[in-house]
ZAMARGU-4260 file (C-alpha; in steps of 0.2 Angstrom, whole numbers, plus 5000, padded with zeros to 4 digits):
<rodrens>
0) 5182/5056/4977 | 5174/5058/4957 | 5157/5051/4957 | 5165/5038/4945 | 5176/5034/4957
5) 5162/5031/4972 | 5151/5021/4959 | 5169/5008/4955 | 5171/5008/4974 | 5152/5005/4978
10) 5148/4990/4968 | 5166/4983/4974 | 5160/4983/4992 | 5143/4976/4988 | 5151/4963/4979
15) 5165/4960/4995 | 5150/4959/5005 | 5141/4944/4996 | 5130/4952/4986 | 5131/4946/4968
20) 5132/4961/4957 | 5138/4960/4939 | 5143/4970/4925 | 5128/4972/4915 | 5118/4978/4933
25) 5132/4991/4937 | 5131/4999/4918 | 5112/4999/4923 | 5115/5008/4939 | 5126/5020/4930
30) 5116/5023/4915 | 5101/5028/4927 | 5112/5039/4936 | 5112/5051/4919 | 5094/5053/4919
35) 5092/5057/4939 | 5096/5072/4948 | 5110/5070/4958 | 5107/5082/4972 | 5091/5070/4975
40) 5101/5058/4988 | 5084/5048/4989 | 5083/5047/4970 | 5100/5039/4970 | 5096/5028/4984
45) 5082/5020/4974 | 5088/5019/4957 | 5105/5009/4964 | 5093/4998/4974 | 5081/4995/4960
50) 5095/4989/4947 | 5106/4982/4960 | 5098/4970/4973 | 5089/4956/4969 | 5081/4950/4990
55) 5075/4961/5002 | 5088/4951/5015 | 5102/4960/5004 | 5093/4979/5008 | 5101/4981/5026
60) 5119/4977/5018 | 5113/4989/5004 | 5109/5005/5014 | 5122/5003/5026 | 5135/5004/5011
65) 5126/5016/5000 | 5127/5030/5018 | 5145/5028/5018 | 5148/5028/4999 | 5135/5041/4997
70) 5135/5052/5015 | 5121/5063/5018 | 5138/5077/5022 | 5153/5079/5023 | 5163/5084/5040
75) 5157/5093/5054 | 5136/5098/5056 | 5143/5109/5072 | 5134/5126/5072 | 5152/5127/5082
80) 5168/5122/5094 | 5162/5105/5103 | 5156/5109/5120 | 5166/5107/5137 | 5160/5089/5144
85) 5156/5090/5161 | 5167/5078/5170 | 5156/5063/5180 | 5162/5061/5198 | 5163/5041/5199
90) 5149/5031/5207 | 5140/5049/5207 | 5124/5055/5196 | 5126/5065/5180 | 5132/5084/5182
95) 5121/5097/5175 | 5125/5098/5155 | 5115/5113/5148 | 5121/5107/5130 | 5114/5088/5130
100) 5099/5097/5140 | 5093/5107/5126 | 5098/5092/5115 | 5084/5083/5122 | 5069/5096/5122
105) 5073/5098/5104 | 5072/5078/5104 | 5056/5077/5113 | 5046/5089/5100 | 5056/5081/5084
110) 5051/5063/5093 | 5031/5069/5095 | 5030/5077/5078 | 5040/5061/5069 | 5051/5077/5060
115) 5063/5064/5053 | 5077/5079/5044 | 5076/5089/5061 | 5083/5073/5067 | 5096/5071/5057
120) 5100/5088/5059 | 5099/5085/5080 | 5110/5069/5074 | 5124/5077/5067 | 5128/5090/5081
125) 5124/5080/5094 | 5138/5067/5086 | 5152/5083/5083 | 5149/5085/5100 | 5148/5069/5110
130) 5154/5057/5096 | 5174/5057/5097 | 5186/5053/5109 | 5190/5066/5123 | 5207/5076/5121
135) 5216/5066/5134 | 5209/5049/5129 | 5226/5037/5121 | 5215/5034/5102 | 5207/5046/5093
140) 5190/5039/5088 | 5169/5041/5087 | 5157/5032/5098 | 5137/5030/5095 | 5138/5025/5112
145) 5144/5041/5120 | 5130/5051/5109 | 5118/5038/5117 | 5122/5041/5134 | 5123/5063/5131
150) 5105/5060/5123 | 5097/5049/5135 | 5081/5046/5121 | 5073/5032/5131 | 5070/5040/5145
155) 5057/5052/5136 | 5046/5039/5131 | 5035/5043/5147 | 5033/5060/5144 | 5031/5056/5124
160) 5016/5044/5130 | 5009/5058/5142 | 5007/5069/5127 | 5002/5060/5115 | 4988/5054/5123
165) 4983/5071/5133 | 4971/5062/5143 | 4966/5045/5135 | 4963/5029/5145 | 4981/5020/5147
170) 4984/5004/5143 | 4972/5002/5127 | 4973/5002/5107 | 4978/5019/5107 | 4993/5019/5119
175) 4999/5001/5111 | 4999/5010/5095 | 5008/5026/5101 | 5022/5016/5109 | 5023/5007/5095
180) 5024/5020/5082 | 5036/5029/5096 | 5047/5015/5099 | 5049/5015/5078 | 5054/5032/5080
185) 5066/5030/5093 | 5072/5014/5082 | 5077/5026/5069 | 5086/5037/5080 | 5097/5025/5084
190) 5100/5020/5065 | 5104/5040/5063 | 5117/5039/5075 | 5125/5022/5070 | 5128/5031/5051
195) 5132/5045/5056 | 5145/5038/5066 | 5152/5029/5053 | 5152/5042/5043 | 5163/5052/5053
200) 5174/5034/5054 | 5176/5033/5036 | 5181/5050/5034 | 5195/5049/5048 | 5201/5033/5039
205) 5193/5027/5024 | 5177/5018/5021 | 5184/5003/5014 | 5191/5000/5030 | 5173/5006/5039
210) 5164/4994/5027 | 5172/4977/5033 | 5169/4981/5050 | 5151/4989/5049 | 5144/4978/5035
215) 5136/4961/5041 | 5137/4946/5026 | 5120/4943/5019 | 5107/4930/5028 | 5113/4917/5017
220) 5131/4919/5020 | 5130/4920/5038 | 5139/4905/5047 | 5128/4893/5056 | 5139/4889/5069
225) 5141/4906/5074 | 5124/4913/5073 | 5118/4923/5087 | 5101/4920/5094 | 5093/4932/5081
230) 5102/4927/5064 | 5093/4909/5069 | 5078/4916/5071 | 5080/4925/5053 | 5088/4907/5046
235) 5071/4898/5051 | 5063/4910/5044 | 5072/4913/5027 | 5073/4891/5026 | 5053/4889/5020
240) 5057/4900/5005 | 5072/4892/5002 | 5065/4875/5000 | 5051/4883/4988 | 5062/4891/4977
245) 5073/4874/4977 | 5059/4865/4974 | 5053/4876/4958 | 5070/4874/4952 | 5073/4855/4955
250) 5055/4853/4943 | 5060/4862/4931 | 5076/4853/4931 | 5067/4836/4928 | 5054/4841/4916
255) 5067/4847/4904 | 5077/4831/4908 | 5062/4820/4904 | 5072/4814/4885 | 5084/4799/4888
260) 5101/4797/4881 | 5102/4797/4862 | 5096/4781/4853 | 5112/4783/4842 | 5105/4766/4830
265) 5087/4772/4829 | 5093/4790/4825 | 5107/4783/4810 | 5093/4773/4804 | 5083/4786/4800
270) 5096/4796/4791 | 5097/4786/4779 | 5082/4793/4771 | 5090/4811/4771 | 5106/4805/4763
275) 5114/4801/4781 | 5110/4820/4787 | 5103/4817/4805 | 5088/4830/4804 | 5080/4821/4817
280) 5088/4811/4834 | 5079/4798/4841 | 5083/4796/4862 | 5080/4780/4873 | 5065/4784/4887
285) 5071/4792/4904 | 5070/4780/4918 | 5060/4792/4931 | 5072/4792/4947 | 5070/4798/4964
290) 5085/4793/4975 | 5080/4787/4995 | 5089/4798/5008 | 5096/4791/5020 | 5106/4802/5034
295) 5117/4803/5048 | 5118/4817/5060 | 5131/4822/5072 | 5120/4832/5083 | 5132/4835/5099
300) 5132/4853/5107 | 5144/4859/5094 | 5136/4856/5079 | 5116/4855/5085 | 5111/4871/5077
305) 5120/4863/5059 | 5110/4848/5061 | 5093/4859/5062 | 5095/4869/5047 | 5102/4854/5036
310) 5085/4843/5044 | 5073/4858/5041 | 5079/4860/5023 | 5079/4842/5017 | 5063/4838/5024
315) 5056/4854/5018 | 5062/4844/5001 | 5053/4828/5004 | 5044/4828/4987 | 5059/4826/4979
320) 5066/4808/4988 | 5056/4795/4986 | 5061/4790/5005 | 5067/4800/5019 | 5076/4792/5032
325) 5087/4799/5047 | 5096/4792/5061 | 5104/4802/5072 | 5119/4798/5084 | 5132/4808/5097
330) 5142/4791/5106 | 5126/4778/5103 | 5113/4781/5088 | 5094/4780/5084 | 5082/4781/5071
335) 5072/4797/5072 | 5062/4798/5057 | 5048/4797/5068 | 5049/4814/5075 | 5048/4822/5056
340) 5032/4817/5051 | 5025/4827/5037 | 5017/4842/5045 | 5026/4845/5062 | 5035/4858/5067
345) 5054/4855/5064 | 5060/4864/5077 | 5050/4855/5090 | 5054/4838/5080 | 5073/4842/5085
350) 5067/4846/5105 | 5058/4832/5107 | 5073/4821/5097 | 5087/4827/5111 | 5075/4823/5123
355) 5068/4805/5121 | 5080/4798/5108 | 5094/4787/5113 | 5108/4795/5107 | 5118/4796/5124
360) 5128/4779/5130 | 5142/4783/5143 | 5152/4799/5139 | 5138/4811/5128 | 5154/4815/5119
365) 5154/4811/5100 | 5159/4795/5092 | 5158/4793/5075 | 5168/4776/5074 | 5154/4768/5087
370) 5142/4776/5077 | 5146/4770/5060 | 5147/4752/5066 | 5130/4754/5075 | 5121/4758/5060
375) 5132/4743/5049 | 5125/4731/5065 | 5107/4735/5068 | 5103/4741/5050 | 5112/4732/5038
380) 5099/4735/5024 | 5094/4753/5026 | 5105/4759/5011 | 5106/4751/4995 | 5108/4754/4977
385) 5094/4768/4975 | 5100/4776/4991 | 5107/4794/4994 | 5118/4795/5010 | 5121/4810/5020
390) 5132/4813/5033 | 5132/4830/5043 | 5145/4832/5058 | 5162/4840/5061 | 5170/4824/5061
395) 5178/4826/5078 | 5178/4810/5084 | 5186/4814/5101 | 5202/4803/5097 | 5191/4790/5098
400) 5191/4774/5084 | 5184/4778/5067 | 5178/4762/5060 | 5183/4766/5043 | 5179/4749/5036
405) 5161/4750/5041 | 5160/4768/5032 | 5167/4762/5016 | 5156/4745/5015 | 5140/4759/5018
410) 5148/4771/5004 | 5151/4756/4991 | 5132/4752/4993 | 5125/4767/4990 | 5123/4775/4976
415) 5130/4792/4982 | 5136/4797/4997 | 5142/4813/5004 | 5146/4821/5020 | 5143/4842/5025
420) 5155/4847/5035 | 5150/4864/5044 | 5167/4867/5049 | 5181/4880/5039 | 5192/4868/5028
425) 5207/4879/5035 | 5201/4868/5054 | 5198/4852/5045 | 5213/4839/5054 | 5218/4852/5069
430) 5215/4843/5085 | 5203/4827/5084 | 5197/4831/5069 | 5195/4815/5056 | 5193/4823/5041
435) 5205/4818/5028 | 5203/4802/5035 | 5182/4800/5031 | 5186/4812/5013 | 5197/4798/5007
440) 5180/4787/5008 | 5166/4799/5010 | 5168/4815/4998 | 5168/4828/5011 | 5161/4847/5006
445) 5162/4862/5017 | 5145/4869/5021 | 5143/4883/5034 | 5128/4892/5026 | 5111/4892/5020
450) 5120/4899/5001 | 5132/4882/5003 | 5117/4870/5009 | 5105/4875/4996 | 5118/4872/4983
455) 5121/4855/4987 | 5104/4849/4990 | 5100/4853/4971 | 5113/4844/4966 | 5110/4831/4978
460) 5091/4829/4973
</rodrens>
């Protein structure tokens, strides 16, 4: 493949995999490229990440793409012919393999010395010969895990610690730091054999193919629903920042917005004294306006980890309603505003919330109709002209009523209303969902990421 080709193909997968790349920063990249040594991987690696990513969350999505556009080589780093694998009896310990034996001595002194080319040197012959498929084996393919297991690196970490502290006190500042910095290393291992993996991959097939399968979407594009454990974390993390930069953006927003509409009879007035030429307008004072926010959470199992994202966004944004309110329901509903107090933690807010609200009246399964007709009943003046509402849920109401005369008395009152759902809109009316049903009343918008939420809530505020 020309170089012009990988550069086409590169920006193409940076931009499949969400991030935002346009023309002007790919001529960029390319006109550095004519000024750099290209034998200089690392060069090239910088002068693409400089010109092309904009957020340190888009880095990982970066490199990952850049090593299978850009490989550190091309096919096989075996000195020669893959070595016979001795065959382990089943249930019984490893057989002698004098191969993956020297493999880890070598290991053990790269790992002490922190020689990051030696290892990817160790890297690539210890994939050629553990990395693919055996003869026999029905698909032809490469496996980090197989490498993994032929290396064994975590189980040098013992003898690592032994001589890098010759003789110290165990258990102080100096062994927490060497099993830190050794635990980086072995870290990076890992990484060496994942790429290099792929690399082999994408020559075998192609690396478009390897890219889909290999590349996760950015932090913000990540769908709530179906985080894992650790892209929550990150999400909790990466919310704060969010809300900042919102903030930044919304101000600016109403500074420049402070002129009114046009005074159309003030501005021909004055015209006349240029011979009808309007070289000045005139505009009618801007009535300052912050909407009250009113909303309603669905925060069942299925969509609880929705809920907590869109709460600890908004109320990261309080500055910019004059009033927040939330009521939160699954088949009965309360007011938690409470538990959102300026200052406290959001994540606790939402424990404490499933614990000690009343949410739950006989099934715990959702029901939006009850809902809706609960909120008419016990707060009939909670939204008004001013208000803002919001409603977050899936809108599965479990075939249960939907009280859709109570909704659209709420949405006629207030002076916006608008409902997230976090669900695809290909799944919207499979099964009990409601969905057309509410978007007739309530305009309905598909939110499943933090890119989707921060985009409605400018607009909203």
């Amino acid at each position: 493949m020309a170089l012009l080709e990988r550069h086409v193909g590169f920006l193409d997968a940076l931009r499949g995999a969400g991030l935002p790349v346009s023309l002007a920063e790919g001529l960029d990249a390319a006109r550095a490229l004519t000024v750099l040594d290209l034998v200089d991987r690392q060069a090239m690696r910088a002068a693409y990440a400089a010109t092309l990513v904009k957020r340190p969350t888009h880095r990982a999505t970066f490199d990952t793409l850049f090593d299978l556009w850009f490989p550190a080589a091309i096919g096989d780093g075996a000195a020669g012919p893959p070595p016979e694998r001795p065959e382990r009896p089943r249930g019984g310990p490893r057989p002698p393999d004098p191969v993956a034996d020297e493999m880890r001595e070598r290991l053990f002194d790269l790992l002490l010395d922190g020689d990051e080319a030696g290892m990817r040197q160790l890297v690539r012959e210890a994939v050629a010969a553990y990395g693919r498929s055996p003869a026999g084996a029905p698909r032809q393919t490469w496996s980090a895990y197989t490498v993994g297991a032929a290396l064994d690196p975590r189980t040098l970490m013992a003898g690592l610690l032994r001589a890098v502290l010759a003789g110290q006190e165990r258990g102080g500042l100096a062994e927490r730091t060497a099993r830190r910095t050794l635990e980086d290393r072995l870290t990076a291992l890992q990484d060496m054999i994942t790429a290099e993996v792929r690399r082999r991959l994408a020559e075998d097939t192609s690396v478009e193919r390897v890219a889909k399968v290999a590349v996760r979407p950015p932090l913000e594009n990540i769908d709530i629903l179906r985080a894992t454990r650790a892209d929550l974390a990150e999400l909790r993390r990466a919310v704060h920042p969010l809300a900042r930069r919102l903030a930044t953006r919304l101000a600016v927003k109403h500074k420049a917005g402070r002129r009114g509409r046009l005074d159309f009879r003030r501005t021909v007035r004055a015209s006349l004294s240029t011979g009808g030429v309007p070289v000045r307008t005139y505009h009618r004072p801007r009535r300052p306006h912050k909407p009250e926010l009113v909303v309603l959470c669905d925060v069942s199992d299925s969509v609880s980890s929705f809920a907590h994202f869109t709460l600890l966004l908004a109320y990261a944004l309080r500055e910019q309603f004059s009033k927040v309110r939330v009521f939160a329901f699954i088949d009965n509903l309360d007011e938690v505003t409470g538990y959102f107090a300026p200052g406290v933690d959001v994540a606790d807010a939402m424990k404490r919330m499933t614990s000690e609200a009343d949410l739950v009246w006989v099934s715990g399964r959702t029901n939006y109709g009850r809902a809706f007709e609960l909120f008419a009943e016990r707060y009939p003046d909670v939204v008004g002209s001013k208000t803002a509402l919001l409603i977050l849920g899936d809108a599965r109401s479990n075939y249960g009523q939907l009280a859709l005369p109570a909704l659209t008395k709420l949405a006629d009152t207030a002076r916006r209303a608008h409902w997230l759902n976090p669900e695809p809109r290909r799944d919207w009316d499979t099964g009990d969902s409601a969905s057309s049903a509410y978007d007739r009343i309530v305009p309905m918008v598909e939110c499943r990421n933090l890119a989707q939420l921060a985009a409605f809530i400018e607009d909203l505020a």
